[in-house]
N, CA and C of each residue as an Amber inpcrd file, in Angstrom:
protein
   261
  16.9290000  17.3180000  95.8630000  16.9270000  17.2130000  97.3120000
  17.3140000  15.7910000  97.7120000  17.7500000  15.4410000  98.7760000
  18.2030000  14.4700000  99.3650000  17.5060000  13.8200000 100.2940000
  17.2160000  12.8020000 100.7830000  16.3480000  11.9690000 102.0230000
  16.7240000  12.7740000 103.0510000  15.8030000  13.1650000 104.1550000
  15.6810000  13.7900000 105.4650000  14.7410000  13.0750000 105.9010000
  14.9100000  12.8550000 107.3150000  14.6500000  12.4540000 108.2700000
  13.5830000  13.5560000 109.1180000  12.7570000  13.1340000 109.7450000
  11.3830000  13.8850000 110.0810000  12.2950000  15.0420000 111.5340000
  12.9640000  14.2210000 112.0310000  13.6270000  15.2970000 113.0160000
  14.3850000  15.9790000 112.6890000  14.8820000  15.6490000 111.8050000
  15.8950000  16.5630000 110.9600000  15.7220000  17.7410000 110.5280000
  13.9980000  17.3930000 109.7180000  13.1920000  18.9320000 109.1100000
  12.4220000  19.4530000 109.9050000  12.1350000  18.8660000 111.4300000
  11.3500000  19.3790000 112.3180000  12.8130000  20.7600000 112.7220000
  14.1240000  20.3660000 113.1140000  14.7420000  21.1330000 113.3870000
  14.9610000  22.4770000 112.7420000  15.1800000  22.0130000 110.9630000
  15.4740000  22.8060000 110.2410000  13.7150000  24.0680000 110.1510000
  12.9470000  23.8210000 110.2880000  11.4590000  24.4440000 110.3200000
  11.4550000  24.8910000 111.7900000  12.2510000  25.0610000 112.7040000
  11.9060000  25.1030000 114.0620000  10.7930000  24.8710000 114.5920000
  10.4460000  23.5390000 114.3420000   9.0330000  23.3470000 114.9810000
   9.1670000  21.9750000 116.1270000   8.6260000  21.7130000 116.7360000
   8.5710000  20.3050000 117.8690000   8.8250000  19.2160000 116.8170000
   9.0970000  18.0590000 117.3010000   9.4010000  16.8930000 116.5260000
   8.0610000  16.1450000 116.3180000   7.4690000  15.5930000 117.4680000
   6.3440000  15.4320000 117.4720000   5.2230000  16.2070000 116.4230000
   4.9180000  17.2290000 116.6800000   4.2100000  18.2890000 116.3510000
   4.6250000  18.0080000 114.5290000   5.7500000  17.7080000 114.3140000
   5.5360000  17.7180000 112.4320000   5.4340000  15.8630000 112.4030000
   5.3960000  15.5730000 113.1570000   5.3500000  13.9930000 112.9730000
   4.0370000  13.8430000 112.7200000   2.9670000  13.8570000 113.5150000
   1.4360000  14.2540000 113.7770000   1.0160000  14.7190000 112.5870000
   1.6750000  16.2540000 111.6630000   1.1060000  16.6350000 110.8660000
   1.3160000  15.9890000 109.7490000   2.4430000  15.1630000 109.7860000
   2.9100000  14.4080000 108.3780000   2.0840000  13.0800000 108.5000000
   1.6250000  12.9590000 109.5860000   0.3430000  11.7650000 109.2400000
  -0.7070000  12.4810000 109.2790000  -1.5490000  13.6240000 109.6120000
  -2.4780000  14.1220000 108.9320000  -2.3480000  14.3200000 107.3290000
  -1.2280000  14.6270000 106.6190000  -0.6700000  14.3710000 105.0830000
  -1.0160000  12.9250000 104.9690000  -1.2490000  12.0590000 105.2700000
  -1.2750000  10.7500000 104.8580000  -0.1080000   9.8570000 105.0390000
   1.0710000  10.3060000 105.3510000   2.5120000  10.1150000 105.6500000
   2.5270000   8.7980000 106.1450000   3.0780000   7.7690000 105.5190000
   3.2260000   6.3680000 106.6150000   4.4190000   6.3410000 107.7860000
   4.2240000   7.3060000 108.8280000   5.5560000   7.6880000 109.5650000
   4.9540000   7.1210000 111.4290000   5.6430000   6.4530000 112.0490000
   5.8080000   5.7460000 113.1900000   6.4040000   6.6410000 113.9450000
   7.5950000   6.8400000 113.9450000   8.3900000   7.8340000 114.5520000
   9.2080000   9.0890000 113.7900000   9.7560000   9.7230000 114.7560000
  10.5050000  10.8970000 113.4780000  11.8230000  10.4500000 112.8980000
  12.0980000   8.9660000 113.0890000  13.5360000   8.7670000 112.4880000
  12.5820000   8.3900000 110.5310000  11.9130000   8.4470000 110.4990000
  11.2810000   8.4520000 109.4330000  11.9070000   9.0130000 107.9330000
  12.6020000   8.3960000 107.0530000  13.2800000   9.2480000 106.1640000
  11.9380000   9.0660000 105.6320000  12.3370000  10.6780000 105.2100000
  11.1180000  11.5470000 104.2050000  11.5260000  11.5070000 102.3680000
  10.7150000  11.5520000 101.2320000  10.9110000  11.5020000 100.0730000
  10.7220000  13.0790000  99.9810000  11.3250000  13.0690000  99.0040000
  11.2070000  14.5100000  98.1700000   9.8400000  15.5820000  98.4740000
   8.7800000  14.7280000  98.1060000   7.2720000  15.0220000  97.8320000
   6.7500000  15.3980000  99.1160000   7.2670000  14.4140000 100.0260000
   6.8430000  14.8030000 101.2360000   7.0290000  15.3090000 102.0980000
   8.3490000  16.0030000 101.8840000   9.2870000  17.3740000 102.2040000
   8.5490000  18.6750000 102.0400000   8.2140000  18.8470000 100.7310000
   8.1340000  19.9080000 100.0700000   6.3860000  20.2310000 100.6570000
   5.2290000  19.1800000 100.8470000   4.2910000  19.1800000 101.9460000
   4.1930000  19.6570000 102.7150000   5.3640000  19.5630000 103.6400000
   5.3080000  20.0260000 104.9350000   5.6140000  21.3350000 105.2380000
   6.9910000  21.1210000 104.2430000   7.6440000  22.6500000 104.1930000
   6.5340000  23.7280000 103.7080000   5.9160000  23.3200000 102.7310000
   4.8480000  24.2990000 101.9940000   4.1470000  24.9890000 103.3130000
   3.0600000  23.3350000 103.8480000   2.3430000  24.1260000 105.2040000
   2.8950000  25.0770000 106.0290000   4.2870000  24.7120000 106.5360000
   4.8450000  25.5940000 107.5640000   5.1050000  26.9080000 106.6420000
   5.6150000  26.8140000 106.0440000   5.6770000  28.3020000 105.4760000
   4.4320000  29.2920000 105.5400000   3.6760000  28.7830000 105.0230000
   2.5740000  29.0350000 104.6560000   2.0830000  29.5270000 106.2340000
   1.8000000  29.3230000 107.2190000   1.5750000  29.2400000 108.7210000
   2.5670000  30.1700000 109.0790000   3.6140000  30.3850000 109.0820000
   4.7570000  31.3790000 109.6760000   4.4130000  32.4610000 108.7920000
   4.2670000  32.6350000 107.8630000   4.3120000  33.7800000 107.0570000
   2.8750000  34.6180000 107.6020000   1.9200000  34.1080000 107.7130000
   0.6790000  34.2740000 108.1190000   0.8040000  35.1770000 109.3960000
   1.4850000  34.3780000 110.1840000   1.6370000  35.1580000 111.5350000
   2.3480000  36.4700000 111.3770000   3.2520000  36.3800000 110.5100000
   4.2400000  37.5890000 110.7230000   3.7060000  38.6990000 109.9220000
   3.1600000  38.6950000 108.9760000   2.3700000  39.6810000 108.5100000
   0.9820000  40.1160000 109.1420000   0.4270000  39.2970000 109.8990000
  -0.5950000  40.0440000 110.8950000  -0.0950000  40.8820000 111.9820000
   1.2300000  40.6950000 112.4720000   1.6120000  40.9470000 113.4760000
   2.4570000  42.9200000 112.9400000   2.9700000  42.5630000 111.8500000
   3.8110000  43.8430000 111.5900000   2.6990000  44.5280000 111.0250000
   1.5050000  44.1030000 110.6590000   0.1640000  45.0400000 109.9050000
  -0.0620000  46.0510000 111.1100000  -0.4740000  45.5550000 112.5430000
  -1.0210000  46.2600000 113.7350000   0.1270000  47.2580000 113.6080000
   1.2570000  46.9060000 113.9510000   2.6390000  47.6090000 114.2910000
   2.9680000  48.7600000 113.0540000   2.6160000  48.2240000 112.6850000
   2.9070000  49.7950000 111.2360000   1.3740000  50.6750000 111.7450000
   0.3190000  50.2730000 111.5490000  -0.7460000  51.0710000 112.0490000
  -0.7010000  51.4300000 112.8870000  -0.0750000  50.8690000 114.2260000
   0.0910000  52.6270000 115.3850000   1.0800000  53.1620000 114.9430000
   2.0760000  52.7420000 114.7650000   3.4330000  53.4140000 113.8610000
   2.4780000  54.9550000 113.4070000   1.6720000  54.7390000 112.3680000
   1.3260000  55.2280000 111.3410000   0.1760000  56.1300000 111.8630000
  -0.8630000  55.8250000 112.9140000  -1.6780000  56.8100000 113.7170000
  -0.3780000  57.3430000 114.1330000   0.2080000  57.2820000 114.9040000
   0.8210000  58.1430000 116.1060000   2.0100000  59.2140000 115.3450000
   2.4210000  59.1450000 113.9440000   2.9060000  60.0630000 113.0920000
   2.1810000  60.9000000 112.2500000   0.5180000  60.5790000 112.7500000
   0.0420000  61.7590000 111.7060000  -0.6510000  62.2210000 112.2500000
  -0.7260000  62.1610000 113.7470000  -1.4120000  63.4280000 114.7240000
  -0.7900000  64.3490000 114.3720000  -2.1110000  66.0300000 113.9970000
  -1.3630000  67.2060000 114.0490000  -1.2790000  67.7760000 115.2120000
   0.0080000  68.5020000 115.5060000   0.4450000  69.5670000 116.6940000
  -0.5540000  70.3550000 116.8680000  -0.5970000  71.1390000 118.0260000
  -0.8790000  71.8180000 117.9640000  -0.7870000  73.1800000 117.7690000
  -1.0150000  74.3700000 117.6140000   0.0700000  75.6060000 117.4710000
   0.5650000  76.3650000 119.0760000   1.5000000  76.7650000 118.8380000
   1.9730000  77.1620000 119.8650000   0.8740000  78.2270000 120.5370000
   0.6050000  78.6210000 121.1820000   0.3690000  80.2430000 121.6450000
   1.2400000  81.2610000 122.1720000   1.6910000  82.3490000 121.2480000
   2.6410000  83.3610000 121.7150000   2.1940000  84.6460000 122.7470000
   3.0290000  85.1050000 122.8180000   2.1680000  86.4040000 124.1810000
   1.5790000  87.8030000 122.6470000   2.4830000  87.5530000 121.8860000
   2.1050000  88.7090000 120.6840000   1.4880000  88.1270000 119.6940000
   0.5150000  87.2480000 119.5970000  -0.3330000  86.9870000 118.4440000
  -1.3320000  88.2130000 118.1920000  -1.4490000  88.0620000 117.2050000
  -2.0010000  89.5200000 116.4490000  -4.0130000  88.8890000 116.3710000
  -4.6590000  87.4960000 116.2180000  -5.7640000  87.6390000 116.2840000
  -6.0260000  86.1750000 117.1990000
């Protein structure tokens, strides 16, 4: 990997600039602003968290969505009623 810059990977993560600046000094990060070139190590930090956080969301979200999916395809019909049913 190559040096990046904190706005750079805020873009590439679609997240606020600020908002990964903040978290890369909760990491311990010695970062002032987001023109901040980032090392390897401390790429792969951030990236980890965010992943980790997006993935989270999107699988709670398609869990609900398959479960009504999934009620609302296994209601049974009911039967018809004909005028010549026999009982």
């Amino acid at each position: 990997m190559s040096k990046i810059k904190i706005l750079d990977l805020a873009n590439k993560l679609g997240v606020e600039r600020k908002e990964l600046l903040s978290k890369a000094q909760e990491f311990g990060i010695p970062a002032k602003s987001t023109t901040k070139t980032l090392s390897d190590a401390e790429v792969l930090k951030l990236e980890n968290f965010y992943k980790k956080s997006d993935t989270s969301e999107v699988v709670g979200k398609d869990e609900s969505e398959v479960e009504a999916k999934v009620s609302k395809t296994t209601e049974i019909p009911e039967k018809k009623k004909t005028k010549f049913s026999i009982l």
